[in-house]
Residue frames as a rotation matrix with the C-alpha (Angstrom) as fourth column:
UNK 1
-0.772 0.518 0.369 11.83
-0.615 -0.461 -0.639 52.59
-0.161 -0.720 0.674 -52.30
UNK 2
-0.011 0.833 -0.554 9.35
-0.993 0.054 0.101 50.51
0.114 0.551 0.827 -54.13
UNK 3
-0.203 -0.477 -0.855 11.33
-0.100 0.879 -0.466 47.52
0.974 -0.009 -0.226 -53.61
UNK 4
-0.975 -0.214 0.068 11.19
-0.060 -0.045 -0.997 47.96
0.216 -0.976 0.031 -49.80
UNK 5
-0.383 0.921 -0.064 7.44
-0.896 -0.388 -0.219 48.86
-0.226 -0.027 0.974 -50.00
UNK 6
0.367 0.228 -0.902 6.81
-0.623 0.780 -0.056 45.47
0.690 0.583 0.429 -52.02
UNK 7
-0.386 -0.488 -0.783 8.65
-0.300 0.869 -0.394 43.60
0.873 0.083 -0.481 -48.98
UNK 8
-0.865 0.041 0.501 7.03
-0.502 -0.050 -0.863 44.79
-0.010 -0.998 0.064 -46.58
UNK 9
-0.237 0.906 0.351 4.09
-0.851 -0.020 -0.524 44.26
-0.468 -0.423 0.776 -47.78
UNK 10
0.098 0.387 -0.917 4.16
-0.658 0.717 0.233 40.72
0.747 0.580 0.325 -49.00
UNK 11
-0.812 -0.572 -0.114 5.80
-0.117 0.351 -0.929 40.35
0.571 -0.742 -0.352 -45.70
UNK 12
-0.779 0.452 0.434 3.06
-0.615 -0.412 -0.673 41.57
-0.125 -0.791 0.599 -43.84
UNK 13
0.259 0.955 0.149 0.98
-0.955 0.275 -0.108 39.53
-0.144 -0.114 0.983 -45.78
UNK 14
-0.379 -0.557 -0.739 2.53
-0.366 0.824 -0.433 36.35
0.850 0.106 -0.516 -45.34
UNK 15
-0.896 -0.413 -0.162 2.32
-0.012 0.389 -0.921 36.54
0.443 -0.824 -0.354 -42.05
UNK 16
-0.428 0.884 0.187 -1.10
-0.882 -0.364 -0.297 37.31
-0.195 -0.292 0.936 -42.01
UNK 17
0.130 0.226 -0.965 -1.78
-0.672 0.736 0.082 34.44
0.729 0.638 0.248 -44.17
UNK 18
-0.625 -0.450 -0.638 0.22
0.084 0.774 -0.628 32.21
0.776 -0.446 -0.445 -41.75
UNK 19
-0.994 -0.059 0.095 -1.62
-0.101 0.111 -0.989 33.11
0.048 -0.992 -0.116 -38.79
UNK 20
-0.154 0.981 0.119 -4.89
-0.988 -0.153 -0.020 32.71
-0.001 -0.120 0.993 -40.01
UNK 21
0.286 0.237 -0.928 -4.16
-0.462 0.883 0.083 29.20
0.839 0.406 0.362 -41.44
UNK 22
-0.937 -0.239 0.255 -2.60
-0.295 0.151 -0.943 28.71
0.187 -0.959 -0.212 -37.15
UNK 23
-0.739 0.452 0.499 -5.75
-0.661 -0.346 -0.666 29.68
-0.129 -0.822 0.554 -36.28
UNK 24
0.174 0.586 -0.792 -7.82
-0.905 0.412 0.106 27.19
0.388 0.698 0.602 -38.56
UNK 25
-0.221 -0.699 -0.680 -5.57
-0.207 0.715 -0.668 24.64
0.953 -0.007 -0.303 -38.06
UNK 26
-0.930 -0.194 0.311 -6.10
-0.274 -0.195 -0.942 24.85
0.244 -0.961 0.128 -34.00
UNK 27
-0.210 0.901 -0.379 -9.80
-0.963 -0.257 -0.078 24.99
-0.168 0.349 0.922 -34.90
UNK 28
0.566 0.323 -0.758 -9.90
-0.576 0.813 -0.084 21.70
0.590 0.484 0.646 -36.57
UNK 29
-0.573 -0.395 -0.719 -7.47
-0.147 0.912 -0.384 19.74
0.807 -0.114 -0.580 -34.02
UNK 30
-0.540 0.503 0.675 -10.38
-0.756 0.063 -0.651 20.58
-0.370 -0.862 0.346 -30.76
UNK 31
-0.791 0.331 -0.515 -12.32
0.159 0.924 0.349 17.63
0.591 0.194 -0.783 -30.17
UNK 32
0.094 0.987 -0.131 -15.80
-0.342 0.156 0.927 17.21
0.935 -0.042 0.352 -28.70
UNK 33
-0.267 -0.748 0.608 -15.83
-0.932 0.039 -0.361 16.29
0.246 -0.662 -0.708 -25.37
UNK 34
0.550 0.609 0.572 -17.82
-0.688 0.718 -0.102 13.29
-0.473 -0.337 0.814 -26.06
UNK 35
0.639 -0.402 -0.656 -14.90
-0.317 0.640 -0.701 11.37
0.701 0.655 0.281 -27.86
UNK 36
-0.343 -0.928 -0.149 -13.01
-0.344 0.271 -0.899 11.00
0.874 -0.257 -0.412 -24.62
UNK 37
-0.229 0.488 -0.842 -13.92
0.066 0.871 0.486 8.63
0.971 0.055 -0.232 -22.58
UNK 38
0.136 0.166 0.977 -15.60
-0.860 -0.470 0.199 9.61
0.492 -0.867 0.080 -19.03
UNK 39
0.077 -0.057 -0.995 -14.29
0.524 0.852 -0.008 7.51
0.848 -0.521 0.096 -16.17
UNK 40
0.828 0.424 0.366 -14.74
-0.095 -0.538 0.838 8.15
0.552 -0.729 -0.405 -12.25
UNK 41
0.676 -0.507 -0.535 -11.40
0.596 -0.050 0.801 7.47
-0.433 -0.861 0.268 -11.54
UNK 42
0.604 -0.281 -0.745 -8.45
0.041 -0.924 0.381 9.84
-0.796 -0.261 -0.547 -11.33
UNK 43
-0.574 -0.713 0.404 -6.29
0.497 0.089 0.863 8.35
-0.651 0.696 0.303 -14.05
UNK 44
-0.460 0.364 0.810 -9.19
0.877 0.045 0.478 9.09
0.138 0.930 -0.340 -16.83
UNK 45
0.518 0.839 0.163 -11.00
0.812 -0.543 0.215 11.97
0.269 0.021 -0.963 -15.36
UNK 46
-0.318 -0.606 0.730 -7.66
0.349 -0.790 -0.504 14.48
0.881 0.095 0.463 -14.30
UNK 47
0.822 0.234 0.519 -9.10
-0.362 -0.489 0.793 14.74
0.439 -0.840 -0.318 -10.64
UNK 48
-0.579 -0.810 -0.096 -5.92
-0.133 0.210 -0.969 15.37
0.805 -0.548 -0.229 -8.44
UNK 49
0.243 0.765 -0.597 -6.50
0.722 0.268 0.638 13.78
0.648 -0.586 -0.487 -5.18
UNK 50
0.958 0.276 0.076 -7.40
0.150 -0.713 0.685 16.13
0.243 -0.645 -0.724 -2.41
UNK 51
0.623 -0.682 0.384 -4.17
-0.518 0.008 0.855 15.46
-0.586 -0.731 -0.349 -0.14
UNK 52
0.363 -0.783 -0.505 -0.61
-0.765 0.059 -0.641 14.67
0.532 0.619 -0.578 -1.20
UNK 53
0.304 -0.477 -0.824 1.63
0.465 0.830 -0.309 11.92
0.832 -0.289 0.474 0.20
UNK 54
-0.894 -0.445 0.049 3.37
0.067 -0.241 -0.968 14.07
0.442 -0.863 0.245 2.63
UNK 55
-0.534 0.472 0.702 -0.28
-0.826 -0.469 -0.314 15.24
0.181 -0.747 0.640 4.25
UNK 56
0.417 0.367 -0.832 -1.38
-0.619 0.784 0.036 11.80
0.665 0.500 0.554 3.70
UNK 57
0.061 -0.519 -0.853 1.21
0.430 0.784 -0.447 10.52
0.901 -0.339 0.271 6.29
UNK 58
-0.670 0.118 0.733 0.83
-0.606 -0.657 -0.449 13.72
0.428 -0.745 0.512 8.56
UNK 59
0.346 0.876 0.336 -2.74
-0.878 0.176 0.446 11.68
0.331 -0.449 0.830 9.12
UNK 60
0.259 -0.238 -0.936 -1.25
0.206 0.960 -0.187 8.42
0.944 -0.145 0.297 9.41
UNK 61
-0.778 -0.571 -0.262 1.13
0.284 0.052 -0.957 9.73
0.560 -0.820 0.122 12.12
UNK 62
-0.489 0.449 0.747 -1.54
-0.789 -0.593 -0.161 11.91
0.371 -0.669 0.645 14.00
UNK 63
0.389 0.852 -0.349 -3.53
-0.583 0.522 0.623 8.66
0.713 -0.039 0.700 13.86
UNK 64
0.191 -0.446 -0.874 -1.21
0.395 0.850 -0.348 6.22
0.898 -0.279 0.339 15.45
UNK 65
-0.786 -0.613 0.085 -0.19
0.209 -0.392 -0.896 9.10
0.582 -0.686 0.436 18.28
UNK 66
-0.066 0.802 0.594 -4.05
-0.887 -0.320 0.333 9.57
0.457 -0.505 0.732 19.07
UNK 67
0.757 0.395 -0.520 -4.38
-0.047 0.827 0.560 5.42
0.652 -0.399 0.645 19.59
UNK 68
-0.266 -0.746 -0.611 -0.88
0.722 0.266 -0.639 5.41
0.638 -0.611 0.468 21.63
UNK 69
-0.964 -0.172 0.202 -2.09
-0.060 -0.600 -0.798 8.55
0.258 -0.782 0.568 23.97
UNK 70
0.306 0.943 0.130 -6.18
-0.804 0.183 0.566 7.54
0.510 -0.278 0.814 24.57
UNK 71
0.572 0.056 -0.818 -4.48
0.143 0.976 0.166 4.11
0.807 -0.212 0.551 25.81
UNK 72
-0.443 -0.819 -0.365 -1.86
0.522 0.095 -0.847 5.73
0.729 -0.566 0.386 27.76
UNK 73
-0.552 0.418 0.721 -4.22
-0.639 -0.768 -0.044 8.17
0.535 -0.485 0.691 29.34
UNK 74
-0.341 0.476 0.811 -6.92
-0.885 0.129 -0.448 5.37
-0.318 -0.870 0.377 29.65
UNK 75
-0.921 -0.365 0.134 -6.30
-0.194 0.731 0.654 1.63
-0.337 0.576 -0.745 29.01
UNK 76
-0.308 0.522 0.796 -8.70
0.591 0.760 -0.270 -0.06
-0.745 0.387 -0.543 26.75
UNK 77
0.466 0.689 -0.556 -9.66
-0.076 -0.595 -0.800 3.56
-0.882 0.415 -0.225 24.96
UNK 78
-0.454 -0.498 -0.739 -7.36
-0.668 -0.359 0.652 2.98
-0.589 0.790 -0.170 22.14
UNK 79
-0.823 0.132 0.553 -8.89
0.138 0.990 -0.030 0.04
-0.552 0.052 -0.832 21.68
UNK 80
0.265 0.963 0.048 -12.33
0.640 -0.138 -0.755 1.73
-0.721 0.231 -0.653 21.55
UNK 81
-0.035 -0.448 -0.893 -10.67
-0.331 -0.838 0.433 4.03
-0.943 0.311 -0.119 19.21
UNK 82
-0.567 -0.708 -0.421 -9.31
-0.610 0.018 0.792 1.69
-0.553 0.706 -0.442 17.06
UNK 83
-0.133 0.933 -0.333 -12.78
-0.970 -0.055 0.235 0.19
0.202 0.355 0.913 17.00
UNK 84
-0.329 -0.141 -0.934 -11.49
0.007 0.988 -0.152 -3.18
0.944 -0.057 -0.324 18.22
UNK 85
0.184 0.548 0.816 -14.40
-0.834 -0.352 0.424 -3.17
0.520 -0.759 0.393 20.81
UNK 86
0.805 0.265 -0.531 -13.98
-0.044 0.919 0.392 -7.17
0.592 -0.292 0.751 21.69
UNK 87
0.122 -0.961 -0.247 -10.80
0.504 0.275 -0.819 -6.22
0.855 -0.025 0.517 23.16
UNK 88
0.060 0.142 0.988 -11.54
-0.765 -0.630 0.137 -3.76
0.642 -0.764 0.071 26.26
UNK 89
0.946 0.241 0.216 -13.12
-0.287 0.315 0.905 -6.69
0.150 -0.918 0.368 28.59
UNK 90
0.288 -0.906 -0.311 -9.23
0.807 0.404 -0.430 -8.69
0.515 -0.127 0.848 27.73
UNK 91
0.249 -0.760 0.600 -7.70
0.335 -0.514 -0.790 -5.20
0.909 0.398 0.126 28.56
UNK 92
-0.262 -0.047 0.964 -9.20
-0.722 -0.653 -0.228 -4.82
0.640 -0.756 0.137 31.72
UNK 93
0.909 0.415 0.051 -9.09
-0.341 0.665 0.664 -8.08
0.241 -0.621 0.746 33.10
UNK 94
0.578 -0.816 -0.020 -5.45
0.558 0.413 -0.720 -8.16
0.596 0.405 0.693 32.32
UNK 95
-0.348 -0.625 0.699 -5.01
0.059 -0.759 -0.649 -5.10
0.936 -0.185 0.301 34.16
UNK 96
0.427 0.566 0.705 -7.70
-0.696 -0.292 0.656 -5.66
0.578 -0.771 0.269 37.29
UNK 97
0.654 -0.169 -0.738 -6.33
0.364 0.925 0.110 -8.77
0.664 -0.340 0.666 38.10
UNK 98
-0.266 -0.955 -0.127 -2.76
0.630 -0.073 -0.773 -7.38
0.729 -0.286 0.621 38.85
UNK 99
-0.486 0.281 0.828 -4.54
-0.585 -0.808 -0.069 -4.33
0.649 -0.518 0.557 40.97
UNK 100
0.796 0.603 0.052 -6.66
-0.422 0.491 0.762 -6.92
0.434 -0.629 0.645 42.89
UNK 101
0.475 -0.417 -0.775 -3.93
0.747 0.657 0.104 -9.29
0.466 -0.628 0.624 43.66
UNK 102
-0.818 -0.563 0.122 -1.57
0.268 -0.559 -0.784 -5.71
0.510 -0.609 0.608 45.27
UNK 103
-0.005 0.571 0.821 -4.60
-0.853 -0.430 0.295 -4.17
0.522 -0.699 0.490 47.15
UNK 104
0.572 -0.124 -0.811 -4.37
0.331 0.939 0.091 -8.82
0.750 -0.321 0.578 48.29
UNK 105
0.663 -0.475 -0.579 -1.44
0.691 0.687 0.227 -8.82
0.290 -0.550 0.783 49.19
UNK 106
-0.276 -0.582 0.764 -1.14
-0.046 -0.786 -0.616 -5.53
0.960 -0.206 0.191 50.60
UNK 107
0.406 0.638 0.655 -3.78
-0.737 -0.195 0.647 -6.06
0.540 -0.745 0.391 53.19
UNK 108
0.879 -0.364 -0.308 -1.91
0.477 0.691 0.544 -9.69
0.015 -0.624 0.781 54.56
UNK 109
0.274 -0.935 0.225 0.82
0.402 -0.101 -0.910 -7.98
0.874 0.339 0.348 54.36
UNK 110
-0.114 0.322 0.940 -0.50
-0.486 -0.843 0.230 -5.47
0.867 -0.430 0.253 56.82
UNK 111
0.752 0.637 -0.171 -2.09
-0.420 0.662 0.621 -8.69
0.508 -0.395 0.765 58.86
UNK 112
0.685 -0.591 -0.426 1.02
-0.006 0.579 -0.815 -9.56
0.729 0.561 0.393 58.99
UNK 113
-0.278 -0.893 0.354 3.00
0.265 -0.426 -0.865 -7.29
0.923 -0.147 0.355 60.07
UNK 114
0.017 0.413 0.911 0.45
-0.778 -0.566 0.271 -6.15
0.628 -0.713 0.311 62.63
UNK 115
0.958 0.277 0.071 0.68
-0.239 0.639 0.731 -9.81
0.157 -0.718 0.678 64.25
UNK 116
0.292 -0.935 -0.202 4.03
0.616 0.345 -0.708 -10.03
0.732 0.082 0.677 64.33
UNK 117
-0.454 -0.251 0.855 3.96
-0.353 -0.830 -0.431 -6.59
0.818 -0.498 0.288 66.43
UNK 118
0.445 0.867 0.224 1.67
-0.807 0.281 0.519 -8.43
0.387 -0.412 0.825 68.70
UNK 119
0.905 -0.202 -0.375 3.54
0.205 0.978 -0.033 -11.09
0.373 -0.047 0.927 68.89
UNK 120
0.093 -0.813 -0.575 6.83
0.770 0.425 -0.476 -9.92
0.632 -0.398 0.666 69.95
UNK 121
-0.447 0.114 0.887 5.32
-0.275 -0.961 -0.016 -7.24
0.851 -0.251 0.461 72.07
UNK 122
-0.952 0.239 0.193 3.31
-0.019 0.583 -0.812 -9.68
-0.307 -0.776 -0.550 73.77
UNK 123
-0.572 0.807 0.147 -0.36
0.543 0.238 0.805 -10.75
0.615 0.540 -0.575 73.40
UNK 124
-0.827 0.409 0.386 -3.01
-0.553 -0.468 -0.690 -8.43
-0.102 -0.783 0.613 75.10
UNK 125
-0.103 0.929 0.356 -7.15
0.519 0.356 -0.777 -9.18
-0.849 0.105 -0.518 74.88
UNK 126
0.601 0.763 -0.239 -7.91
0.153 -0.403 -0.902 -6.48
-0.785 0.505 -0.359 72.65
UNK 127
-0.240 -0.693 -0.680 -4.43
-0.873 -0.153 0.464 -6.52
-0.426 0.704 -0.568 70.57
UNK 128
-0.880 -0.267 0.394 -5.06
-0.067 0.889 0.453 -10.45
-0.471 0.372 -0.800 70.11
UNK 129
0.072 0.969 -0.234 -8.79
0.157 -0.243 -0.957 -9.39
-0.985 0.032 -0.170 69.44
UNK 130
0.498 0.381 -0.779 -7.45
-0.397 -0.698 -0.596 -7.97
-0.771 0.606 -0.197 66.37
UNK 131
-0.370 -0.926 0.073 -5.46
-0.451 0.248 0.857 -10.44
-0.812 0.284 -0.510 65.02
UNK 132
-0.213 0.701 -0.680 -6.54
-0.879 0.167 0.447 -12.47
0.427 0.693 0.581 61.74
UNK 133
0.641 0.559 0.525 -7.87
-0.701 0.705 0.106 -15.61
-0.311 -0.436 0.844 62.52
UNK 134
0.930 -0.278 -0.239 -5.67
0.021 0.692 -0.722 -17.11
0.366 0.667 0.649 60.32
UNK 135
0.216 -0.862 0.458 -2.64
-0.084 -0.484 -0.871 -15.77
0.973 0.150 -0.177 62.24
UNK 136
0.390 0.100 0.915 -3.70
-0.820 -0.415 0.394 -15.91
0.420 -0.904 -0.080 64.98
UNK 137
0.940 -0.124 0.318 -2.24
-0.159 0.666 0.729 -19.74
-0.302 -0.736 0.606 66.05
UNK 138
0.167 -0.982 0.093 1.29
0.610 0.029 -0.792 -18.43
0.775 0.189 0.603 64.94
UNK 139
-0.046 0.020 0.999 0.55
-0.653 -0.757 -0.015 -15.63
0.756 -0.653 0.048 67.65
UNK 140
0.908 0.291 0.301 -0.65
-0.402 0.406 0.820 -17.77
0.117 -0.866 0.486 70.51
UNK 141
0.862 -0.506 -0.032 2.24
0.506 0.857 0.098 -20.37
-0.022 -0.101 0.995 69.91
UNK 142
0.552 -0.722 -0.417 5.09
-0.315 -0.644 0.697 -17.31
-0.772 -0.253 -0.583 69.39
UNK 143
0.200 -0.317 0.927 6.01
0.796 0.604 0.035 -18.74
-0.571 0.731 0.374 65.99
UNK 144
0.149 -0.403 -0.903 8.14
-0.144 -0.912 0.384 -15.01
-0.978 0.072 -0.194 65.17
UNK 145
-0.729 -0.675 -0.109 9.90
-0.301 0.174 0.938 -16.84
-0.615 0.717 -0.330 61.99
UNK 146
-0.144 0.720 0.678 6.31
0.948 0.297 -0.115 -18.30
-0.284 0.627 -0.726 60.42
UNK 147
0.325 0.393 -0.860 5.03
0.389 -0.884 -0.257 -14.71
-0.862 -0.251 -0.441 60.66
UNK 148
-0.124 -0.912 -0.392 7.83
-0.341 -0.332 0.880 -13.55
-0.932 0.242 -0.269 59.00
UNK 149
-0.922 -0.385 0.037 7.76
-0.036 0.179 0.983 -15.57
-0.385 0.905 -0.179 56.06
UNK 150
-0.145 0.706 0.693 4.50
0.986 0.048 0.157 -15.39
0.077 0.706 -0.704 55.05
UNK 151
0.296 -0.016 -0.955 5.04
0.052 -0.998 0.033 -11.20
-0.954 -0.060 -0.294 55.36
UNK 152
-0.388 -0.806 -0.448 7.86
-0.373 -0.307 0.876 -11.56
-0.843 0.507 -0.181 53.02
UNK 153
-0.616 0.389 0.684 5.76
0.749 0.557 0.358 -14.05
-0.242 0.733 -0.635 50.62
UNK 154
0.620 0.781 -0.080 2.93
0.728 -0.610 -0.314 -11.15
-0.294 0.136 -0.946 50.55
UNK 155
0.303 -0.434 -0.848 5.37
-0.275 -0.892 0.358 -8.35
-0.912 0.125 -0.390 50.35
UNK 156
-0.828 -0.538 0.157 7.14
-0.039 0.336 0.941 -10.54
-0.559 0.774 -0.299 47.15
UNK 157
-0.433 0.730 0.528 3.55
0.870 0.492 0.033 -11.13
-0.236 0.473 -0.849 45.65
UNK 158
0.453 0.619 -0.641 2.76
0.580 -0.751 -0.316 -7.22
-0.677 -0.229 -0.700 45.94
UNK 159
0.021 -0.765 -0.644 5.48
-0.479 -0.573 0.665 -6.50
-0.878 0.294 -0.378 44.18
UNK 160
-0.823 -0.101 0.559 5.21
0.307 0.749 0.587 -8.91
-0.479 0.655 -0.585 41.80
UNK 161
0.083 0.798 0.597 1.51
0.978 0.049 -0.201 -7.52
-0.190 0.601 -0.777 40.68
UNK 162
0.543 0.237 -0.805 2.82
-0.033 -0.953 -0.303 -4.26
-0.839 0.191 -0.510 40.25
UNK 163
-0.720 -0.658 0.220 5.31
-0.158 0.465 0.871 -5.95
-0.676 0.592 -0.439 37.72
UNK 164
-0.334 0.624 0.706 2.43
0.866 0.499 -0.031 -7.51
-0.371 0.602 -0.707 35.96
UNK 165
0.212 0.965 0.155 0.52
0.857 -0.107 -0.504 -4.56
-0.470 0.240 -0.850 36.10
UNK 166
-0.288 -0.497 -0.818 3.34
-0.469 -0.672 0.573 -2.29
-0.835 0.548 -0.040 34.26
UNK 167
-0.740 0.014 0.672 3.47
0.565 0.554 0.611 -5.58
-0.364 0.832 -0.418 32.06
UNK 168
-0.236 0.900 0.368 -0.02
0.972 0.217 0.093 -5.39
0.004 0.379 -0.925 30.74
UNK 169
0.161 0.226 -0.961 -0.24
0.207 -0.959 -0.191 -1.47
-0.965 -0.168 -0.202 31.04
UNK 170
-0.595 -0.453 -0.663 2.91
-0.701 -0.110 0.704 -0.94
-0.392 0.885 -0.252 28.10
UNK 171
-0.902 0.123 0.414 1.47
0.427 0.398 0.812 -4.12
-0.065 0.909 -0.411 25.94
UNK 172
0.160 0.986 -0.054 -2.26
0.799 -0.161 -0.579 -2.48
-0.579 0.050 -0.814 26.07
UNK 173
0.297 -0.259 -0.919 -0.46
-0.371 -0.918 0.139 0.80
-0.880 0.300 -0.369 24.48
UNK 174
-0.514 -0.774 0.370 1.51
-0.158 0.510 0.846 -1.77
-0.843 0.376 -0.384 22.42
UNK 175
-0.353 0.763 0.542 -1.87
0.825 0.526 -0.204 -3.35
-0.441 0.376 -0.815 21.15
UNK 176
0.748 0.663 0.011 -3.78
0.508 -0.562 -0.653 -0.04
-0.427 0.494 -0.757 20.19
UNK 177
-0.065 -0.807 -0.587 -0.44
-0.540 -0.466 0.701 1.28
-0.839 0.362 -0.406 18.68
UNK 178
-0.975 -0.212 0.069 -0.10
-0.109 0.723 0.682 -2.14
-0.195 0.657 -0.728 15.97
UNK 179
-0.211 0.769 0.604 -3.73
0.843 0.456 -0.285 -2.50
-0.495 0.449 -0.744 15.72
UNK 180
0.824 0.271 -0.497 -3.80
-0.103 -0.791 -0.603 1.62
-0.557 0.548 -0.624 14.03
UNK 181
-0.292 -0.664 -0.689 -0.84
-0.789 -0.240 0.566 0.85
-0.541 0.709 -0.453 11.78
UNK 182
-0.941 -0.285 0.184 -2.26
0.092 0.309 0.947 -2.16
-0.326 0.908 -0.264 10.71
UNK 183
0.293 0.949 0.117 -5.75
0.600 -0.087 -0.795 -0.73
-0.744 0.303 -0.595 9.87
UNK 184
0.628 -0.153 -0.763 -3.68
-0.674 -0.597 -0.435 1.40
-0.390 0.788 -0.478 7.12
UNK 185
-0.544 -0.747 0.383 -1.75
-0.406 0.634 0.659 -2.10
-0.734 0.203 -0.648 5.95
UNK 186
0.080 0.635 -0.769 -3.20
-0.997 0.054 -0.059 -3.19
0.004 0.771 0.637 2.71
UNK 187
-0.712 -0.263 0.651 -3.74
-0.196 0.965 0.176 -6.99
-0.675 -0.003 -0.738 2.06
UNK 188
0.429 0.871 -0.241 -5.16
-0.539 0.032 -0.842 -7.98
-0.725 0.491 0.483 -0.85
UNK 189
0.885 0.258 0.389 -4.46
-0.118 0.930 -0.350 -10.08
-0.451 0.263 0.853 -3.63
UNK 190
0.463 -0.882 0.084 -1.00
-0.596 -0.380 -0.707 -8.71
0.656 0.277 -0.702 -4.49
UNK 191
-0.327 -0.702 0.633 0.10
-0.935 0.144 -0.323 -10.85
0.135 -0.697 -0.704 -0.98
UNK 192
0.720 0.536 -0.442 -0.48
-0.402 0.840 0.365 -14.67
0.566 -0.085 0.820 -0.92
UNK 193
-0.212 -0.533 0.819 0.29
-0.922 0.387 0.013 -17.05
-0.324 -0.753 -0.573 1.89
UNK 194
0.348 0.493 -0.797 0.62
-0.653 0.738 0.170 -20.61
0.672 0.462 0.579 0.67
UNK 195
0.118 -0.280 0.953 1.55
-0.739 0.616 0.273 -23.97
-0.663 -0.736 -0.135 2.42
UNK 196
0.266 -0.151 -0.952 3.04
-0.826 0.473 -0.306 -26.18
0.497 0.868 0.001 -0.16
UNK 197
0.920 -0.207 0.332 4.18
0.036 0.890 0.454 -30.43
-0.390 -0.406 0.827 0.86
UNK 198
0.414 -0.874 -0.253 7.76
-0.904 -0.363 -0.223 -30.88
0.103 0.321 -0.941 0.38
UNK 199
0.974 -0.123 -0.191 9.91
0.203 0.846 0.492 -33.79
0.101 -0.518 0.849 0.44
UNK 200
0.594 -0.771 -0.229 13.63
-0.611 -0.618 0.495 -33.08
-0.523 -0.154 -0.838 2.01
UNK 201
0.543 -0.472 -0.694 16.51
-0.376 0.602 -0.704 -34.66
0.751 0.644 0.150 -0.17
UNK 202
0.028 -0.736 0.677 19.13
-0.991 0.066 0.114 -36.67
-0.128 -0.674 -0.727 1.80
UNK 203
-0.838 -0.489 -0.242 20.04
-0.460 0.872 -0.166 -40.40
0.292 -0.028 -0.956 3.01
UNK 204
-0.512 0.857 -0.068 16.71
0.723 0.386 -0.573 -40.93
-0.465 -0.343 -0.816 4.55
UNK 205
-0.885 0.185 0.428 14.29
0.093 -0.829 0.551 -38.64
0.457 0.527 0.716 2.85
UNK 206
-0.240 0.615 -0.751 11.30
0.964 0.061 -0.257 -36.73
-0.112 -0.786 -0.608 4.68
UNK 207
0.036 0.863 0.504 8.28
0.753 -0.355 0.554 -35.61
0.657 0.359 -0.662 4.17
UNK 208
-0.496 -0.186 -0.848 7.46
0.808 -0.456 -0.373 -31.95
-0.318 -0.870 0.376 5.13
UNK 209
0.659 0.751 -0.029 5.68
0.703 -0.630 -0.329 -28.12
-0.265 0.196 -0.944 4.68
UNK 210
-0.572 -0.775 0.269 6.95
0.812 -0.580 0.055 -25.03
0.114 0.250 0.962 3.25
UNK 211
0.388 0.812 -0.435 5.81
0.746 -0.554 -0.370 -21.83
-0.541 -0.181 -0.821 3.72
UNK 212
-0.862 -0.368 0.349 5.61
0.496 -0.755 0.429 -19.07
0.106 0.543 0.833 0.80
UNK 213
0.360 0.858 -0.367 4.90
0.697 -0.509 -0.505 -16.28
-0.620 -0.074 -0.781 0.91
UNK 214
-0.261 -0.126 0.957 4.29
0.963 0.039 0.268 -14.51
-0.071 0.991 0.111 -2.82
UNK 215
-0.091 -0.015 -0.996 4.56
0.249 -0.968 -0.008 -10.70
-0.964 -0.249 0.091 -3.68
UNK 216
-0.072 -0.137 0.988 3.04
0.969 0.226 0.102 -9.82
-0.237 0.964 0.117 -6.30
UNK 217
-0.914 -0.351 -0.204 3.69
0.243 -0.875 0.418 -6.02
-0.325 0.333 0.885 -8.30
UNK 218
0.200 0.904 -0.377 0.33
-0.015 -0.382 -0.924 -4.17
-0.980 0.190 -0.063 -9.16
UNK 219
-0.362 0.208 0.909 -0.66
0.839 0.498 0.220 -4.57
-0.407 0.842 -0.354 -12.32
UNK 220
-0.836 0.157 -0.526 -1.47
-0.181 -0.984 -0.007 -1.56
-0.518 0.090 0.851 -14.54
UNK 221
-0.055 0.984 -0.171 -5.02
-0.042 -0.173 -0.984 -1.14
-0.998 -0.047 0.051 -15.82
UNK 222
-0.728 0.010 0.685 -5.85
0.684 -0.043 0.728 -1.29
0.037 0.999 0.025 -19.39
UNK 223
-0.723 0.490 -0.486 -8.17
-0.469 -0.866 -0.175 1.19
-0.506 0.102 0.856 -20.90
UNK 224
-0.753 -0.023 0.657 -11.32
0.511 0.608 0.607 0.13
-0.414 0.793 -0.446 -20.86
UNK 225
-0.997 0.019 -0.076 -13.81
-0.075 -0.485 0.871 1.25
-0.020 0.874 0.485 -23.86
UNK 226
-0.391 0.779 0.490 -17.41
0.177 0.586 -0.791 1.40
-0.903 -0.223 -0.367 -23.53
């Protein structure tokens, strides 16, 4: 019984022992917080950043789908979006043109067509009254087949600026699309473009340029110590 009594209680104190000398021990390994250096960026200071990679690209995308639908809605606004203000007057001269030249060569078209009706109807006073001027000595003279082809030239030209003016619609979307992906493209000193002289080997040799371009891996930071 005495025996048992004696283990417990050298047990009990043991373990007492041990955990105080834990608790010391724990005591003496805290540090001040002025021994670790204070830095403002995230590596040294333990601020996670706000947003992760995945919500990080959520913006990217949202960004690129606002400049592609402000242009489709209304050309030049992605533009004004994407802050690339010198670009509107290009966007809409690219696009008025084509709209001027169909509303052109819709109206001779019309001119056209209306002297041609005139023409193989017969001339009156007030029908020939209404002819263009320009048109009007294919009318007098009954020239059916001139008429004609300068309709069809206008009708081909009308059609033609609505071509254009798809063209230049889609690349304006195109533009404020590529000009918000590359405002999140990094360039800095990690990408170099050089132009180097070469000379080519062979039977005749000749002189020439190379282009390299040099990729370089980020460097890690050192720690530094003030």
């Amino acid at each position: 019984m005495r025996q048992e009594f004696f283990i417990l209680f050298f047990a009990g104190l043991f373990f007492t022992l041990q955990a105080t000398a834990q608790q010391k021990d724990s005591a003496q390994v805290k540090q001040p917080a002025d021994s670790v250096p204070e830095k403002k960026d995230s590596v040294y200071s333990g601020i996670k950043p706000v947003s992760g990679k995945d919500s990080l690209q959520e913006a990217q995308r949202k960004h690129y789908k606002r400049a592609t639908l402000y242009s489709a809605i209304l050309p030049g606004a992605g533009q004004v979006y994407n802050k690339k203000y010198w670009k509107v007057p290009i966007v809409y001269a690219a696009i008025g043109i084509p709209v001027y030249a169909f509303f052109f060569n819709k109206s001779w078209y019309q001119k056209c067509q209306y002297a041609l009706t005139v023409t193989v109807n017969g001339s009156t006073g007030d029908s020939l009254a209404k002819v263009d001027p320009a048109l009007l000595p294919f009318v007098t003279s009954g020239d059916v087949n001139g008429i004609i082809t300068n309709r069809d030239n206008f009708r081909k030209n009308q059609d033609y600026s609505v071509i254009f003016f798809l063209l230049f619609y889609g690349l304006n979307i195109v533009d404020a699309t590529v000009d918000a992906h590359l405002k999140d493209f990094n360039v800095n000193s990690d990408l170099s473009f050089k132009i180097k002289p070469m000379i080519m080997p062979g039977p005749t040799p000749s002189a020439g340029i190379t282009l390299a371009f040099d990729f370089h891996k980020p460097r890690p930071r050192g720690l530094i110590m003030n």
